[in-house]
N, C-alpha and C positions, 0 to 999 in steps of 0.2 A: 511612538516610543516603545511601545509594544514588543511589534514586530522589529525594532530595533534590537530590543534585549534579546530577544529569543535568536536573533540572526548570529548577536554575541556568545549567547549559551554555546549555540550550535560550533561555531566557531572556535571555541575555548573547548567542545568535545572532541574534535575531530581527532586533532591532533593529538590528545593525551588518549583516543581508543588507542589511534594507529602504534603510537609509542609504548601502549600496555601490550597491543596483538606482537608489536617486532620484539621486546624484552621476552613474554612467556616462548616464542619462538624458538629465541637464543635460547633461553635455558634447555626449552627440552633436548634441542640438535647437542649442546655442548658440555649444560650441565648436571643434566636428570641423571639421579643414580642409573637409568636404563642405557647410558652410552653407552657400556662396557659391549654392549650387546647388539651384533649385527641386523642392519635389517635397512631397505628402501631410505634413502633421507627423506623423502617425503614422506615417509608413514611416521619418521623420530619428530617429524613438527607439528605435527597437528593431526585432529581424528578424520580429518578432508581424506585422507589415502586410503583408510580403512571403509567409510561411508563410500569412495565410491567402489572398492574392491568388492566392498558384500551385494551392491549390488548387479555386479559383473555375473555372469551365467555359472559360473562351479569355481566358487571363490578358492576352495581345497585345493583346485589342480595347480592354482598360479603360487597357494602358500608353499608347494613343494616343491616348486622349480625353485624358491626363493629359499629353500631349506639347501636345495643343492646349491645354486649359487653360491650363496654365503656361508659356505660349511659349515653349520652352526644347527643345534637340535633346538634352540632359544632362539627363535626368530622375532626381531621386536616388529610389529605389525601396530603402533598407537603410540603415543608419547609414554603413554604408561602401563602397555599392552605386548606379553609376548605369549606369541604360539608356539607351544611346544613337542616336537618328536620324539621326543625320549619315552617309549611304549612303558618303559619297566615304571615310570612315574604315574603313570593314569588311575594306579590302586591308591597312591599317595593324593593324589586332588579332588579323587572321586568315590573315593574309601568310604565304607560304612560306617565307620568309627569316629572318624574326627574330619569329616569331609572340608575341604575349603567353603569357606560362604559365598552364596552367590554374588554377581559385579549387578547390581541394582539397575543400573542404568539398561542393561541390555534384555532384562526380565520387562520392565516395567515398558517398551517399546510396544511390545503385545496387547498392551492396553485392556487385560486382563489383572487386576491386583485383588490378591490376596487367594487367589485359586491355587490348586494342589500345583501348579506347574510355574505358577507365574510367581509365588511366594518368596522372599526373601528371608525372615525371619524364622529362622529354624524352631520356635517351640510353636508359632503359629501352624508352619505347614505342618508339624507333627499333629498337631490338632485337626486339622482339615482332612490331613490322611487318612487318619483313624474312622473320620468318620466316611468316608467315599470307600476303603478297604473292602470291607465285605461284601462291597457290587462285585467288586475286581476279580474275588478272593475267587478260589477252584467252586465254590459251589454258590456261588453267585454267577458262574461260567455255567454250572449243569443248567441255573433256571434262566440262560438268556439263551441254548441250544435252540431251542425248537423257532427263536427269532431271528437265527442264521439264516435257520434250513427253509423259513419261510420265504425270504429275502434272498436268498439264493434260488429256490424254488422259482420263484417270478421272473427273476435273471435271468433262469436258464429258458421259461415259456416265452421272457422277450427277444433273445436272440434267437430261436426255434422259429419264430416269425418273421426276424429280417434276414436270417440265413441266406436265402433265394436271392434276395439285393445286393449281392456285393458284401467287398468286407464290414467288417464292423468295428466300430473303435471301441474295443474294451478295455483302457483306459477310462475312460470317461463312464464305462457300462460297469467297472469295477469300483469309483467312488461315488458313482450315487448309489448301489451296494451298499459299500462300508460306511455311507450319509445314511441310509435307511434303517441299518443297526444301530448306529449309534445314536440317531435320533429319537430310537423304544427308549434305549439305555439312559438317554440323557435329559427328555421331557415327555417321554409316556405318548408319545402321537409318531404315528405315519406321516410321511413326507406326499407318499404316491411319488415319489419320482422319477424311479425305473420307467415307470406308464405314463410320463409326463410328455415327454418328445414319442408323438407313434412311427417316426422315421429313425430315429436313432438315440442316440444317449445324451441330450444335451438339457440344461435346466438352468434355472435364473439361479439356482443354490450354486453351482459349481461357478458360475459367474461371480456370486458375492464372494464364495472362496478364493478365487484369483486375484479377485481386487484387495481381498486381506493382506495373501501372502506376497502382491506386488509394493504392500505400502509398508512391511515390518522396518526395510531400513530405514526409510524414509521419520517414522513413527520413532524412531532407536537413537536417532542421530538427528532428531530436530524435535527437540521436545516439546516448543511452542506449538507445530501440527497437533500435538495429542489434548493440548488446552482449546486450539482452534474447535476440531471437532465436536469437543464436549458441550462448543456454545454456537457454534454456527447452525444457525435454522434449518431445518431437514429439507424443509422445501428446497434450500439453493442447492444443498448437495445433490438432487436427485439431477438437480438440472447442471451441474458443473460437470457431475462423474454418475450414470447410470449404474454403471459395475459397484461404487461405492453403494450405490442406491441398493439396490442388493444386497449388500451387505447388513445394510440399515432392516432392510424386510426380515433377513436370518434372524437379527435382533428381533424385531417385531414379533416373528414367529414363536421367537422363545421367550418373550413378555407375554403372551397368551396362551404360550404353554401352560405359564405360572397359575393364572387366574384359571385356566381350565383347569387343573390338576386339583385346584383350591376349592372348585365348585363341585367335581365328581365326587361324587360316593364310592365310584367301586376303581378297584385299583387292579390293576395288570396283574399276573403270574410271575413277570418277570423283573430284575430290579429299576430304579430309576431315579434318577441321580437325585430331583426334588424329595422324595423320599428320606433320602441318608441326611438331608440339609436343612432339616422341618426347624431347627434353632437357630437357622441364620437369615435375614432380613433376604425381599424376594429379589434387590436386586445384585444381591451376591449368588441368590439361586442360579439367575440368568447367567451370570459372567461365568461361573461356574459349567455351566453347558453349555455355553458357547464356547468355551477354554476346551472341554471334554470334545467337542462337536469337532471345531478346526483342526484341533491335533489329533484325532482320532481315524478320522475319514482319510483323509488323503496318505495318510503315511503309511495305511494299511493298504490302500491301493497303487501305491505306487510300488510296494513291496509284489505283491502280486504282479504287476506287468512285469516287474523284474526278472518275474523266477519264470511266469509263462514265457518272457524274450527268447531264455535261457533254451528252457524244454526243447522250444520249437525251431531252435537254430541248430539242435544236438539229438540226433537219431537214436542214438543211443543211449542216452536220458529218457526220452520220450518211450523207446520200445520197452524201456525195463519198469519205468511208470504205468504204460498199458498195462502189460502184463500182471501187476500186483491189482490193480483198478478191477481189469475184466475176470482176476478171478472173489471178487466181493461178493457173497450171498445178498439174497434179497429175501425180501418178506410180499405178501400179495399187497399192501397198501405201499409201502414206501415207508412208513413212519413206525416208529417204535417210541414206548415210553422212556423217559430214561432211565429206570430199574432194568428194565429187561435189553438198552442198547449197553449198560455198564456189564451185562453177563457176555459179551461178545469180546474177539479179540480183534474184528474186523473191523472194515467198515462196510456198510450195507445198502443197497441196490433197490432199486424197481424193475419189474419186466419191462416197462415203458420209456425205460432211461434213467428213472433219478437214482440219483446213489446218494447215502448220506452219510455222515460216519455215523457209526454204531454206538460208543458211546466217547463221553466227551472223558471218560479214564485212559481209554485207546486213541483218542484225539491228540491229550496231551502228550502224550507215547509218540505219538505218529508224527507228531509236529516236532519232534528232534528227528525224525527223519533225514537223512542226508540230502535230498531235493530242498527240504523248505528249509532246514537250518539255511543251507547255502543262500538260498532267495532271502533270506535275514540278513546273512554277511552282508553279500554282494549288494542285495537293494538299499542297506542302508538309509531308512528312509529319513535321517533326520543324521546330513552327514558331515555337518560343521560343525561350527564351537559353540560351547556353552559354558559360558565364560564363568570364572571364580577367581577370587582374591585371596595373596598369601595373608592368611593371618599374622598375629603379631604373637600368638598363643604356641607358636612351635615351639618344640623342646629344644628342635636341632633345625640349624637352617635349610631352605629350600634352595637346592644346592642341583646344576642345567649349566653340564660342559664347564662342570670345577669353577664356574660361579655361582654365589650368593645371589638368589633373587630376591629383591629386598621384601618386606612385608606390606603389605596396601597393593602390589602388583596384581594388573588383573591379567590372566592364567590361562590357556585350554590347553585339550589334544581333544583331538576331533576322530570323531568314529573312522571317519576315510583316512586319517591319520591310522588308526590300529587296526583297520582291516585290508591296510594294500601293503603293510607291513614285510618285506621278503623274509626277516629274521624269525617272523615268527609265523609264515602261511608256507614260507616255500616262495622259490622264483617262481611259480604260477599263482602268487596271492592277487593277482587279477583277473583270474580266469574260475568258470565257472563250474568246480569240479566237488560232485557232491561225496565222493568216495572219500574223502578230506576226513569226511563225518564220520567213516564206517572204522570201526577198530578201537583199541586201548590209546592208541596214541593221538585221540577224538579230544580225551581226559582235560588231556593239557592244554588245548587251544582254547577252553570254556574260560577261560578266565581272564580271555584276549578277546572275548566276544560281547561286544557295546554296545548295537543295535539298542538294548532298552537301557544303555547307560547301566550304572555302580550304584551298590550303596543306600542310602536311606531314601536318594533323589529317583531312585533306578522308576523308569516309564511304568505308568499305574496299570497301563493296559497290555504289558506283558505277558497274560494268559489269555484275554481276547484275542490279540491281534493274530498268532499264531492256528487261532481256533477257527477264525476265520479265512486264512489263506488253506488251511489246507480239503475243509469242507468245499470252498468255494473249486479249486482242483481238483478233487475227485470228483465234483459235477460236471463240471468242463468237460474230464476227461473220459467219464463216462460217457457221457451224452454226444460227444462229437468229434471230429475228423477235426481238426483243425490246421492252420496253416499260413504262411507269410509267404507272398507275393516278391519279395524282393527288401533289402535293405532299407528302402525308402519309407515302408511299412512300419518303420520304427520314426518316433520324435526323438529329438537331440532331449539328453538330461540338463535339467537346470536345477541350482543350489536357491530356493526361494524361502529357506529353513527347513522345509520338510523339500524332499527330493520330488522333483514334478518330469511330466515328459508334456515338451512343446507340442503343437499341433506337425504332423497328424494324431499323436495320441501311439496308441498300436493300432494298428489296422489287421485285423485277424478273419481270413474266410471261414468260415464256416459248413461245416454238410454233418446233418443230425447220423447218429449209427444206428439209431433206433426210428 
């Protein structure tokens, strides 16, 4: 009798799912306030088009074919989801002042809540901000210098030693780098990772990275995985998915940060995230470093291979970089305090190859540089959407090709949206020209430059990231000859949220000049 009833239940469900899934269908294809508005039928019926589009390799390139396609700067991409090209709107959704709210669903995939990035509620993230700021801040930048120069230091003594073998994938030599900085910054401990692989750059961290950013859609758009994992025994995950298992260790890592941090008496020089978060419970400390950790690392080195591609493809980028590099003073140790590298205009050298910049006042100077601005443009390291909702709170409506977008709508433009822009870079806004930068007419294009995002949400780490790409190049560039074998030396780019380069990585030979 039982299994009678239950056969009935089932029975009696079937049919009334299939008849709710073919109604909500209809509606959205025919009669969602979103018809007015062009876009795939398959994306106007359900979120199946989008979930498999983000996980497609550079979801960006195919939104734009579908922008031209459909002549529309409102491309609906979700039953209740449009992407938008209209550039002059980007101040309007992502404005300091009355920014759009974020779409919850697509934060909360990261499986990070309630961290400066993943936050939803605007007086909370103001809260959370406030207190993580002053790591960020310019003079929480002087006291993380010298943990650049360190970690770049090692960088540059471990490719000095595989030089002789063949190229080397600095890719992979440049995010366990920016893993090494950000893991001072964000739990007070060394990784060792640079010196982890004595053959090349490879590490179970950049593995549990991979496995993260391979699951964000996955995690975005099936929200029962994110309850799975929260209860599924660690043991079988280790054994289902090794790369996940790594993942789980980065965790682990930074649950003994916590207790380390908790049991030391003496505290670093430099800032650290547990630090700023002494009033919040320790396993927000964690999520919080792990938030700071993932999106910190790879987005900075992927910017970097970007702008290194660049150099090394273009003679004359490269000659006019030597040239400012080899004329850099030095000092006999290589290191300077930072009182006396802030009296410098330069950056600064060793007889024995290292160069460092001089101070981090001349840094942030340096780092509007027309080279590494451009390596900002172009690498775009986080070059999709970030989605928000029209409010209901507008004065005037949100108004995409002389339609009303109605209020509840969830919203982007995406950085690759406003940096391949011809109206506003030039028909060469895909190509890599740093002279863009140089002049009055520099002025104007800053306010079309998104790299760290707009606004009150704008990237926490936009005075690191900069600090770090451009010390870590004048090391390089000092220290060595370097060079690309052939196109094949490059990975294909892939949209994984933060912009990744497939295997080979970069393959870069190297021969020391000193």
């Amino acid at each position: 009798m039982q299994q009678s009833g239950l056969l009935s239940n089932l029975c009696d469900w079937a049919p009334q799912n299939l008849g709710m899934t073919f109604i909500t269908t209809f509606y959205n294809a025919n009669l969602h306030p979103l018809c007015k508005f062009p876009g795939p039928v398959a994306a106007c019926r359900s979120e199946t088009w989008l979930y498999q589009m983000t996980k497609s390799d550079f979801q960006e390139e195919n939104f734009e074919k579908l922008h031209e396609k459909y002549n529309t700067q409102a491309l609906r991409i979700g039953p209740n989801e449009l992407h938008i090209s209209d550039v002059n709107l980007y101040k309007v959704i992502y404005g300091q002042s009355s920014p759009f709210p974020k779409y919850a669903p697509f934060y909360e995939g990261f499986n990070t809540p309630h961290t400066v990035f993943a936050e939803c509620d605007p007086l909370l993230h103001k809260q959370r901000r406030r207190m993580l700021n002053p790591l960020f801040s310019r003079v929480g930048l002087f006291k993380m210098e010298p943990v650049i120069q360190q970690k770049i230091k090692i960088l540059v003594e471990k490719i000095r030693l595989l030089a002789g073998n063949g190229p080397v994938n600095v890719y992979d030599a440049f995010r366990l780098m920016t893993t090494e900085v950000i893991l001072q910054l964000a739990f007070g401990r060394a990784g060792g990772l640079i010196e982890e692989d004595q053959n090349g750059f490879r590490s179970w961290f950049l593995e549990g990275f991979d496995a993260a950013s391979k699951s964000i859609p996955d995690l975005q758009y099936q929200p029962w995985l994110r309850k799975l994992i929260n209860i599924i025994p660690q043991t079988l995950v280790y054994k289902l998915s090794p790369e996940i298992g790594n993942l789980l260790d980065i965790t682990k890592f930074a649950e003994d940060s916590v207790r380390h941090w908790q049991k030391s008496e003496s505290r670093p020089d430099h800032p650290v995230v547990f630090e700023a978060l002494e009033t919040v419970d320790d396993a927000e400390k964690v999520t919080e470093g792990m938030d700071i950790l993932i999106a910190g690392a790879d987005t900075t080195a992927s910017t970097l291979t970007t702008g290194l591609i660049h150099i090394l493809t273009d003679s004359e980028i490269e000659r006019r970089l030597l040239e400012e590099v080899d004329l850099l003073p030095t000092d006999e140790n290589g290191q300077l305090s930072l009182q006396a590298l802030e009296k410098s205009e330069y950056l600064v050298g060793h007889p024995m190859g290292y160069c460092a910049p001089k101070t981090i006042e001349v840094l942030t100077r340096f780092a509007q540089n027309a080279t590494v601005k451009e390596a900002l443009r172009v690498g775009m390291a986080v070059p999709g959407r970030l989605p928000r909702v029209v409010p209901d709170s507008l004065t005037e409506p949100f108004i995409v090709d002389g339609k009303v977008v109605p209020p509840g709508t969830t919203v982007s433009i995406s950085t690759y949206t406003m940096h391949t822009n011809t109206s506003i870079w030039g028909p060469d806004a895909r190509n890599f020209r740093p002279d863009r930068w140089i002049g009055p007419q520099s002025k104007g294009l800053e306010q079309y430059f998104c790299t760290f995002s707009k606004g009150a949400r704008m990237c926490i780490g936009q005075n690191l990231a900069p600090a770090e790409i451009i010390i870590a190049l004048a090391y390089l560039l000092r220290n060595f000859k370097m060079s690309l074998r052939s196109k094949s030396d490059i990975g294909a780019k892939n949209d994984r949220f933060t912009l990744q380069y497939e295997a080979p990585g970069l393959q870069v030979t190297f021969k020391p000049r000193y």
